[in-house]
C-alpha positions as CSV (number, residue, x, y, z in Angstrom):
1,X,-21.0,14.0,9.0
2,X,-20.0,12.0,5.8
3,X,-22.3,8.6,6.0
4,X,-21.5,6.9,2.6
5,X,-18.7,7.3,0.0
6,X,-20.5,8.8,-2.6
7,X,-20.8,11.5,-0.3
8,X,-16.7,12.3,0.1
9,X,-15.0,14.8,-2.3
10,X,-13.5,13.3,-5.5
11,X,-9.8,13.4,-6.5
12,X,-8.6,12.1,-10.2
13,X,-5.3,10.6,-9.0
14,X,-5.0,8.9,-12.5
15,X,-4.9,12.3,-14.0
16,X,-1.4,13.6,-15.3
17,X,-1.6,16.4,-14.2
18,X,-2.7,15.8,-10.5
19,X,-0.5,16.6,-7.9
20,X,-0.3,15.8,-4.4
21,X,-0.6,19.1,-2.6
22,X,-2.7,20.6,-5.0
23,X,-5.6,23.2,-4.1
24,X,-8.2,20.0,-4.5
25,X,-6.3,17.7,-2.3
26,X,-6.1,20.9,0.3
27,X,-10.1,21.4,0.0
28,X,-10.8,17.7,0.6
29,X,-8.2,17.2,3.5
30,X,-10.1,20.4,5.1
31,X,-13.6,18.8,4.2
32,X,-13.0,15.9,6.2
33,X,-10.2,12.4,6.4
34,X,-10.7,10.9,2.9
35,X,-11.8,11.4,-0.7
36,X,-13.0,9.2,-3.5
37,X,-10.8,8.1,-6.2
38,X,-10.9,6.1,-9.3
39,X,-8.9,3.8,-7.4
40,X,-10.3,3.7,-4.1
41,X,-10.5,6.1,-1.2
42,X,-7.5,9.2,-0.4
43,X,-7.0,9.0,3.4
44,X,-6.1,12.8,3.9
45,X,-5.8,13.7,7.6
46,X,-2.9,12.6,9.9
47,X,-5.1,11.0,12.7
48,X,-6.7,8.9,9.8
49,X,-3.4,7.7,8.2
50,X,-2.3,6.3,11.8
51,X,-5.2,5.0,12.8
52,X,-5.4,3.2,9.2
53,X,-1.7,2.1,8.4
54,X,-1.8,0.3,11.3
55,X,-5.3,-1.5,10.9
56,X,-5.0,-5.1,10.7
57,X,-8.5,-5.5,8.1
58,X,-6.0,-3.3,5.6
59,X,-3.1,-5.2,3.8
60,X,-0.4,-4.2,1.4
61,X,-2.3,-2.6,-1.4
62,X,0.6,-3.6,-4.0
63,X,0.5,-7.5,-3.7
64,X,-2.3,-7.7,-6.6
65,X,-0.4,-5.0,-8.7
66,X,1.4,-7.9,-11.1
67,X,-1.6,-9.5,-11.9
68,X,-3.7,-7.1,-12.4
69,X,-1.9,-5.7,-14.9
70,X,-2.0,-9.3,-17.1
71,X,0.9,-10.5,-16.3
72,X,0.5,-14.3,-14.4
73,X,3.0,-16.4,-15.6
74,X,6.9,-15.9,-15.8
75,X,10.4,-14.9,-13.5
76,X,8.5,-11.6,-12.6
77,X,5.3,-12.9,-11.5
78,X,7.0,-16.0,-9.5
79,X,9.1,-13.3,-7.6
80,X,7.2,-10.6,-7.3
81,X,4.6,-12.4,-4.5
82,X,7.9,-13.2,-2.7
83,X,8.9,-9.7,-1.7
84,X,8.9,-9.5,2.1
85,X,6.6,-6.2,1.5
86,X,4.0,-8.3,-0.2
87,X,4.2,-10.5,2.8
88,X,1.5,-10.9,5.9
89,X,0.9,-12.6,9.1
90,X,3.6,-15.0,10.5
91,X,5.6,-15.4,7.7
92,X,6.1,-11.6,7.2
93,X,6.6,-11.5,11.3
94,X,9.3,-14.0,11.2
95,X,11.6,-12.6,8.2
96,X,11.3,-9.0,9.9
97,X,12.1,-10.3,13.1
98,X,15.6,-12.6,11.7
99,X,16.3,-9.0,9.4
100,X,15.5,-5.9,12.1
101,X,19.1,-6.5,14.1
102,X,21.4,-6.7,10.8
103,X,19.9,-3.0,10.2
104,X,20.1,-1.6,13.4
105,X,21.1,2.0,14.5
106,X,24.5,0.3,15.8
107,X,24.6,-0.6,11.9
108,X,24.3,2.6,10.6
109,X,26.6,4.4,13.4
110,X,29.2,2.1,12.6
111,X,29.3,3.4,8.4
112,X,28.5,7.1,9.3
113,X,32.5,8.0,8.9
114,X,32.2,6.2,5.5
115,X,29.4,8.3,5.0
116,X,31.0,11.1,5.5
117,X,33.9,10.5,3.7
118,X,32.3,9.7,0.7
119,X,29.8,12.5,1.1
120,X,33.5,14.8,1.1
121,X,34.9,12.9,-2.2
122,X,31.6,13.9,-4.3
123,X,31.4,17.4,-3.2
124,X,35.1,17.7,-3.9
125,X,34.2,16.8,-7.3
126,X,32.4,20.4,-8.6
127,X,32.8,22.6,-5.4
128,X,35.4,24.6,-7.2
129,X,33.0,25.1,-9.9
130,X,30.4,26.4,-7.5
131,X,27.8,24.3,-9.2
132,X,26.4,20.7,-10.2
133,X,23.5,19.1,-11.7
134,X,22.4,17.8,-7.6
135,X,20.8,14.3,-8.6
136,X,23.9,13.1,-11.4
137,X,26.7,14.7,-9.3
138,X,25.9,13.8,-5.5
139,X,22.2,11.8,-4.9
140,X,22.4,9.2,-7.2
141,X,26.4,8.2,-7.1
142,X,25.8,8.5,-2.8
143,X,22.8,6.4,-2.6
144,X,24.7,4.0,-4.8
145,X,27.7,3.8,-3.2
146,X,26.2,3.9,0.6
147,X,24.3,0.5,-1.0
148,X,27.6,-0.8,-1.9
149,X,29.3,-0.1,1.7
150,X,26.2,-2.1,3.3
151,X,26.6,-4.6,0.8
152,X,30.4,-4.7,1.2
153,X,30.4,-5.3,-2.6
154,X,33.1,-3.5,-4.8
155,X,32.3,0.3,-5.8
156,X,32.6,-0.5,-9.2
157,X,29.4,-2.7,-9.3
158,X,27.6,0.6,-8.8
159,X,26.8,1.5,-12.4
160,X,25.6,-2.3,-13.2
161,X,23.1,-2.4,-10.0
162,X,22.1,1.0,-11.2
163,X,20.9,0.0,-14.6
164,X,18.9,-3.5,-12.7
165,X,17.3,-1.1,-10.5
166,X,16.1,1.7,-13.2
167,X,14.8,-1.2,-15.6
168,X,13.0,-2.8,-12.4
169,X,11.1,-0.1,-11.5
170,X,8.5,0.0,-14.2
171,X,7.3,-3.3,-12.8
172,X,5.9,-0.8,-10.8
173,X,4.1,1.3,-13.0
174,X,1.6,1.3,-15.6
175,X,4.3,0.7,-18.1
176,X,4.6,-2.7,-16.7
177,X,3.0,-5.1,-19.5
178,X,5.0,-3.4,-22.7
179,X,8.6,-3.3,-20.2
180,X,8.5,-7.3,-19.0
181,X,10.9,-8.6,-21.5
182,X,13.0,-5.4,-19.9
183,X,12.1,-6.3,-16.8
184,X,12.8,-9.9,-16.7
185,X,15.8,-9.5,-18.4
186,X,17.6,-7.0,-15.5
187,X,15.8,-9.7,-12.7
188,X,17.7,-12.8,-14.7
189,X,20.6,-10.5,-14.7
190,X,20.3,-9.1,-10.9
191,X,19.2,-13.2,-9.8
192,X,23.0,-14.6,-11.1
193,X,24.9,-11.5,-9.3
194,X,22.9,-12.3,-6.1
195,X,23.3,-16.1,-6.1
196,X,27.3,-15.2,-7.2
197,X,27.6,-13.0,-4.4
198,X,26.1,-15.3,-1.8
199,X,28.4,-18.2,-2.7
200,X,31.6,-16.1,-2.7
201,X,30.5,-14.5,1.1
202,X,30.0,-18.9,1.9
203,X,33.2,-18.9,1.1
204,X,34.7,-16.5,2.4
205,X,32.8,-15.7,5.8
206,X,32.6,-12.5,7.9
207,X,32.8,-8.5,7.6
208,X,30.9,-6.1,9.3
209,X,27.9,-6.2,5.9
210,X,24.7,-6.8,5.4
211,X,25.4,-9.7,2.9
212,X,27.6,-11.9,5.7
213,X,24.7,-11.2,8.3
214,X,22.3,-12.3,6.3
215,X,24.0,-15.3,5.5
216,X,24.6,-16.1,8.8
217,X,21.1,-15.6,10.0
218,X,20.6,-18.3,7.2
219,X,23.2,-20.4,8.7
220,X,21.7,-20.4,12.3
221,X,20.6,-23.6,13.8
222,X,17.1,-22.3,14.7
223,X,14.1,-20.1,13.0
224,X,15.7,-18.5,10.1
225,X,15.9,-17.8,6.8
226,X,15.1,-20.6,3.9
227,X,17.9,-19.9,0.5
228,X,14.8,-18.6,-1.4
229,X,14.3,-15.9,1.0
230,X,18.0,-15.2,1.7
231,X,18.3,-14.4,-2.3
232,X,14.8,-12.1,-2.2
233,X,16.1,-10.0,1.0
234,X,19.1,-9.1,-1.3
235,X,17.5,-9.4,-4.6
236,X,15.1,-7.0,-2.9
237,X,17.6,-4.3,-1.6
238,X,19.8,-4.6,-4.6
239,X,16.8,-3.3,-6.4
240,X,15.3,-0.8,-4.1
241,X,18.0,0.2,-1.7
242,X,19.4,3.4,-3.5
243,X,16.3,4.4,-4.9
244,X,14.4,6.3,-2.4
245,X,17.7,7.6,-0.8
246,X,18.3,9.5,-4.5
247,X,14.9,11.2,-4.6
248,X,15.0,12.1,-0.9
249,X,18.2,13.6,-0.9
250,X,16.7,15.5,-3.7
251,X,13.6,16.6,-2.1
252,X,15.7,17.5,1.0
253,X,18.2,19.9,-1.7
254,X,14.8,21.5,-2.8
255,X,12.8,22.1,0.4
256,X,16.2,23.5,1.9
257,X,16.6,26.0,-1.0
258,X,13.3,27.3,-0.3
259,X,13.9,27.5,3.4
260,X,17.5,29.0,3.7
261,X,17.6,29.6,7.4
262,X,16.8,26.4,8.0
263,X,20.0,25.5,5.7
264,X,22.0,27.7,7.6
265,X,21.0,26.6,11.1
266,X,21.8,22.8,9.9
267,X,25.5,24.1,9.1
268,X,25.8,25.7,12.5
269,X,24.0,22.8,14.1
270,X,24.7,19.0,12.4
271,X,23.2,17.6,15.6
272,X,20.3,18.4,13.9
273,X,20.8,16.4,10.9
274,X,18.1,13.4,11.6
275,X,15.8,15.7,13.0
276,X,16.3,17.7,9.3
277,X,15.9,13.9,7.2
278,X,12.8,13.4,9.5
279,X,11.4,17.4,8.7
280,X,11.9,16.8,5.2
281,X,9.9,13.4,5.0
282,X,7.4,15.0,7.1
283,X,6.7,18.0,4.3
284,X,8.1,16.6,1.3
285,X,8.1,12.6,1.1
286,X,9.4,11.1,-1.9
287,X,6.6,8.5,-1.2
288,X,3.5,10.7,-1.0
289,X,0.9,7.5,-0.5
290,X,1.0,4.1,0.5
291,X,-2.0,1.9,-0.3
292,X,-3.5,-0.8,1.8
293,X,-6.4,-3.0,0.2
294,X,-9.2,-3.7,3.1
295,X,-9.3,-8.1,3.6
296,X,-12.8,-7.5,5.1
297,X,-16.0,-5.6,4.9
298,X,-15.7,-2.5,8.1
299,X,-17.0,0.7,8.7
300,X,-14.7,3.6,9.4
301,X,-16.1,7.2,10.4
302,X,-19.7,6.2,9.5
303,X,-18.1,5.1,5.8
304,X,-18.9,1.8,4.8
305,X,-16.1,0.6,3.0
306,X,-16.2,-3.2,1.3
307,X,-13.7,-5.8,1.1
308,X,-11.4,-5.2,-2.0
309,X,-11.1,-1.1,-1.2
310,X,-7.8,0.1,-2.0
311,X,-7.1,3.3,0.6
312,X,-4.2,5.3,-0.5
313,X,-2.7,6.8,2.4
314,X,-1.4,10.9,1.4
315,X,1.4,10.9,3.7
316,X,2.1,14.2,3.0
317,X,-1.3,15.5,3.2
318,X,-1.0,13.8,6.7
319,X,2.2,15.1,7.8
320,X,1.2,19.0,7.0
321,X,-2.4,18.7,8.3
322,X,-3.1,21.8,10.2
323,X,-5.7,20.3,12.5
324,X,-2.8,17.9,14.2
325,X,-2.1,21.2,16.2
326,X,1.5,22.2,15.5
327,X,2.0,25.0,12.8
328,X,3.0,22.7,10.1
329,X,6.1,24.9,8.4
330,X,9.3,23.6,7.8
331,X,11.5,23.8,10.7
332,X,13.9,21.3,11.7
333,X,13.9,22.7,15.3
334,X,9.9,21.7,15.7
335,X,8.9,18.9,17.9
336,X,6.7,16.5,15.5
337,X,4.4,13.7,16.1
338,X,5.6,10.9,13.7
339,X,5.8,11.3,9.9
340,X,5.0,8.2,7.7
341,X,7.8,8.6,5.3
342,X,9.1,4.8,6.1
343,X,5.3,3.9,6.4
344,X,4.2,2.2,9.7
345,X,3.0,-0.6,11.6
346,X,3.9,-4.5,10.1
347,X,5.5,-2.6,7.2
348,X,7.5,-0.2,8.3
349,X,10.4,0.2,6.0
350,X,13.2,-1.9,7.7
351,X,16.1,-0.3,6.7
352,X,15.0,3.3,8.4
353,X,18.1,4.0,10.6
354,X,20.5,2.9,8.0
355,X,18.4,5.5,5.6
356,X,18.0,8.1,8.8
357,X,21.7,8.2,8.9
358,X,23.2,8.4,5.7
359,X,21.0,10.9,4.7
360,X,21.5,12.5,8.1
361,X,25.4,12.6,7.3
362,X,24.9,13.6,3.5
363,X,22.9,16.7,4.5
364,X,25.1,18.3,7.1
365,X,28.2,17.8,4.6
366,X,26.5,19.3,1.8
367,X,24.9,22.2,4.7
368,X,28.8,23.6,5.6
369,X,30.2,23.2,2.3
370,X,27.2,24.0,-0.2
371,X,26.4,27.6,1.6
372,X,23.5,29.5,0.4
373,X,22.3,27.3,-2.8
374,X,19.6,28.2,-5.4
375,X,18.1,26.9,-8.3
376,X,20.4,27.7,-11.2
377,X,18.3,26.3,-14.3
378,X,15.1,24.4,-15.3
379,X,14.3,21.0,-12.9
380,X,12.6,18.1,-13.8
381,X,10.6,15.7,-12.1
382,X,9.1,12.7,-11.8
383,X,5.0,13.1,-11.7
384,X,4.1,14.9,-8.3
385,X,2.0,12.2,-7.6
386,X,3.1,8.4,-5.7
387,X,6.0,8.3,-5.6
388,X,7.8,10.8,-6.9
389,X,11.2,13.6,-7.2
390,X,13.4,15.3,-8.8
391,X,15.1,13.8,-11.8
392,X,17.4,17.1,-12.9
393,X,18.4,19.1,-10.3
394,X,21.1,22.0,-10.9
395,X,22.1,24.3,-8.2
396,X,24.5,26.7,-7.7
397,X,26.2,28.2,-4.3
398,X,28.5,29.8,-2.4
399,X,31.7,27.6,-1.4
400,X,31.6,26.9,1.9
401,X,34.2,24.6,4.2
C-alpha cells in the first residue's frame, strides 16, 4: 500500500507530448488511484474521482489560475473571481439554486424541435457532396446557434460571440499573460453586448429564453440575483456556452467512426441518443480532468496530502477504469455508473440537460442521414491533454435520409 506521495508513479502532465490515455497514465491507474505530477496529484481510478469531486476539504482548483499567472490588477482579474464556478459555500449555493430551474430538462424538451430543425438545415448544406470538414460545417455553427436559441438573441450575433469566446479562452491557458490586452479587449466588448442585451429584454419582457428568466429571477421580490451577478451568469455563458458543445460533438463524430455498429444502432434507435452523449463523455470527454485544490491538511488512502494540493481529477481514466466492474468498451446499450463529463457535486455543470439534449438531438440527425462515415483526410487537435478535441475534422459518408 502507497503510504506517502513520493511513493506514487509520476506523470509529466506539462509535457507536450503527454496524452491522457497514454500507456503511462494506463500503468499508474493500474498501480493504484493517483499519481504525482508537477502540478499536484492525477486522481486515476473511478471510485477515487467520486469520492474526491465531491469532498468538501477540495475546492475549485481554477480560482487562483489568474493570479498565479501575474496578472492582479485589471477588467480580467476583477471578473474572473466572479465566475459562479470560482464560487463556494453559500454564495455559490444561492446563485445555483435561483439558476437550476431556468435550465431544466422541461427547458431543453421545449427547444429539441429547434434542435432538430437546425441540425436538418446544416446537414442540408454538404450532404449532396457526401462530405464536410465536421467541426467548420456542423459542430461549431450548431453549438453556436443552439446558444443563440437559449439566448433568444438574433442568429446573426453568432459569428461576433464566436470571436469573444475564441479570444477568451486563452485566459485559460498558459498563453494568458502575452493574450490580456486580447483578452480584455473581447471581455470590454462581450461586457457592452451583455449590459445592451439586458436593457432591451427590461424593456421588452418575456419569451420562453434564458436571458428573460434570468432577468426575472433578478426581478423577484425575494433571494435573488444582484445586477453584477445577472451580467456574469450571461457574460459567463456567452463565453463558454458553445464551447464544449463544439468539441463534444466532435469527440462524439470520432468515437462513432471508430465504432460503426454503434453508429448504426443509434440510427435504428434515436431513443438512444442521451444514452449515446452520456457513452461518449464516459470514453471520450472533451474535459479529461478537473482540478480541485485541498483548503485543508487530510489524509486520503494512507497519502498525506497538505493544504494547497492541486488534485487533477482524469475523468476519463475514471470513466474506462476496468476495476469499476463493467467491461468498459463503447456501447451505448451498456448500463453505466455515472461519468464525470459535467463534473460533480457543488459544481456540476449547470446547464447539463440543455447540453444532454441538443447533443442528444444533433447525433441521431447526423446517425440517419450521415450513414457509415470515415475519416477522409488528416485531423487536427487540440493537445490530448485538459481539455481538449478536434479542431479539423473531415469525414466523408454514405447519404442517408
Amino acid at each position: 500500500m502507497v503510504t506517502s506521495m513520493e511513493e506514487l508513479p509520476l506523470l509529466r502532465i506539462s509535457d507536450p507530448d503527454f496524452f491522457r490515455d497514454s500507456p503511462e497514465v494506463l500503468a499508474a491507474r493500474s498501480q493504484g488511484w493517483g499519481a504525482r505530477t508537477e502540478h499536484g496529484i492525477a486522481v486515476l481510478r473511478y471510485d477515487a474521482v467520486k469520492a474526491l469531486i465531491n469532498d468538501p476539504r477540495l475546492v475549485n482548483g481554477l480560482r487562483n489560475w489568474t493570479r498565479l499567472n501575474g496578472v492582479t490588477s485589471g477588467p480580467w482579474a476583477e471578473f474572473f473571481p466572479t465566475l459562479v464556478v470560482n464560487l463556494e459555500g453559500e454564495d455559490h449555493h444561492r446563485i445555483r439554486r435561483l439558476i437550476n430551474p431556468a435550465l431544466a430538462p422541461r427547458v431543453a424538451n421545449a427547444h429539441a424541435p429547434r434542435f432538430e430543425a437546425l441540425a436538418n438545415e446544416l446537414i442540408d448544406q454538404f450532404i449532396d457532396a457526401e462530405h464536410c470538414e465536421f467541426v467548420e460545417d456542423f459542430a461549431a455553427p450548431y453549438a453556436l446557434q443552439v446558444l443563440c436559441i437559449l439566448l433568444g438573441i438574433p442568429l446573426d450575433d453568432a459569428p461576433m460571440i464566436a470571436r469573444w469566446a475564441a479570444d477568451l479562452s486563452h485566459a485559460f491557458t498558459t498563453s494568458l499573460p502575452r493574450q490580456l490586452p486580447r483578452i480584455e479587449a473581447a471581455l470590454g466588448e462581450l461586457t457592452d453586448y451583455v449590459e445592451d442585451l439586458i436593457e432591451r429584454r427590461r424593456r421588452q419582457p418575456g419569451g420562453e429564453n434564458l436571458v428573460s428568466r434570468l432577468i426575472q429571477i433578478e426581478q423577484d421580490d425575494d433571494d435573488r440575483l444582484s445586477a453584477a451577478e445577472l451580467r456574469m451568469m450571461l457574460a459567463s455563458v456567452l463565453m463558454g456556452g458553445s464551447e464544449t458543445t463544439r468539441k463534444q460533438l466532435g469527440f462524439a463524430m470520432h468515437t462513432f467512426i471508430e465504432h460503426q455498429d454503434q453508429w448504426r444502432m443509434l440510427a435504428d434507435r434515436p431513443d438512444l441518443g442521451e444514452a449515446a452523449v452520456n457513452e461518449v463523455m464516459r470514453i471520450n470527454p472533451t474535459i479529461s480532468w478537473i482540478a480541485r485544490e485541498a483548503i485543508v491538511d487530510f489524509n486520503y488512502e494512507g497519502v498525506d496530502i497538505p493544504k494547497g494540493t492541486v488534485l487533477h481529477l482524469f475523468t476519463q481514466a475514471a470513466g474506462t477504469d476496468p476495476s469499476v466492474g463493467a467491461d468498459p468498451s463503447f456501447d451505448i446499450t451498456a448500463e453505466r455508473p455515472s461519468h464525470f463529463g459535467f463534473g460533480a457535486g457543488v459544481h456540476h455543470c449547470a446547464g447539463h440537460f440543455v447540453a444532454r439534449r441538443d447533443m442528444a438531438v444533433a447525433l441521431t440527425v447526423l446517425a440517419r442521414r450521415l450513414r457509415d462515415p470515415w475519416v477522409d483526410g488528416e485531423p487536427r487537435w487540440l493537445p490530448l491533454s485538459a481539455t481538449t478535441g478536434p479542431i479539423c475534422l473531415p469525414v466523408s459518408f454514405t447519404r442517408g435520409e
